[in-house]
Every structure is written in C-alpha cells, then in structure tokens.
N, C-alpha and C positions, 0 to 999 in steps of 0.2 A: 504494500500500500504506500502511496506515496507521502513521505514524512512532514510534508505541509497539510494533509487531511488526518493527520493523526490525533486522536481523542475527541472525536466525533461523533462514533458508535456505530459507525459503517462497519464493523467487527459484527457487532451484535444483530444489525437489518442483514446481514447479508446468514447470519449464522441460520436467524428466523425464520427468515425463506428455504435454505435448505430443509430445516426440520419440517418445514409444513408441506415441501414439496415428499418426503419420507412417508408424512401423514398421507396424504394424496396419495401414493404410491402404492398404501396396505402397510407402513407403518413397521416397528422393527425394533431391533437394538442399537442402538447408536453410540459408540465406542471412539474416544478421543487422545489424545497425547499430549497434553501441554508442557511447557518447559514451566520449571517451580524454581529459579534461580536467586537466592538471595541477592540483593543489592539489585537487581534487575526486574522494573517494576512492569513493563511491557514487554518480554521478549519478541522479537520480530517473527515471525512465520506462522505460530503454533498459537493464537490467542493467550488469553492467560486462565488460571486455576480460576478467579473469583466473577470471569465473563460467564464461564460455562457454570460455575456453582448458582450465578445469578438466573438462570433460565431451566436449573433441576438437574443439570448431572450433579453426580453423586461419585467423589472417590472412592474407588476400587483397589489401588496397590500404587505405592511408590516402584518406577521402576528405575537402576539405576542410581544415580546421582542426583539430576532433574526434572525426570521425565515422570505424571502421574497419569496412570491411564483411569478416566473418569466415563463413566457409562449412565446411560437411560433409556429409556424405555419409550417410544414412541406408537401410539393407539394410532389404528386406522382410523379414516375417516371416516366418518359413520354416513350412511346414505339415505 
C-alpha cells in the first residue's frame, strides 16, 4: 500500500470485502499470519494482530518468533 495512504483503514474495507465475498461464496474457515513484532506497530504486508482481533479472529498459536496464525469462522450467506 502506498505509505502516503497509510492509516486510513483501506486495511480493514478491503479485509471486509474479502470476508463477505467468503460469505457469498458458502462461507469457510478463514486462516491468517500476521507479523507480532515488538517495536513494530504496522508491519508492512501481513496486517496486524489487533486489525484482525478487531473484526473476530481469534489467536490460534504463536508460530515462530513473529508470526501468529489467527483463525475464524465465516457463515454462508443465508438465502
């Protein structure tokens, strides 16, 4: 993303759309890997632990050093 739009929430509209596009699809387990680096409040590529805690995944295991794989549970969309 380009670092003059950064802290915007273009993170999180774009995270939303994927999940609803999920829902849409029949809905799923939805498995993530963010970077958890001390001193490092945005890591670049990987969102962060407290975007994804804010929208319901849920940590699963530390893996590694910095990496936490956080999971949830996405419902079809009901017709």
């Amino acid at each position: 993303m380009d670092k003059d739009r950064r802290g915007e929430g273009l993170s999180r509209v774009i995270l939303k759309g994927a999940l609803d596009h999920i829902r849409k699809q029949g809905g799923g387990i939805v498995e993530v890997f963010p970077l958890d680096v001390p001193g490092v409040s945005r890591p670049q590529y990987s969102g962060t632990v407290q975007l994804y805690e804010a929208i319901g995944f849920q940590r699963v295991a530390k893996l590694g050093t910095n990496t936490v794989l956080m999971r949830r549970t996405i419902a079809a969309e009901r017709r």
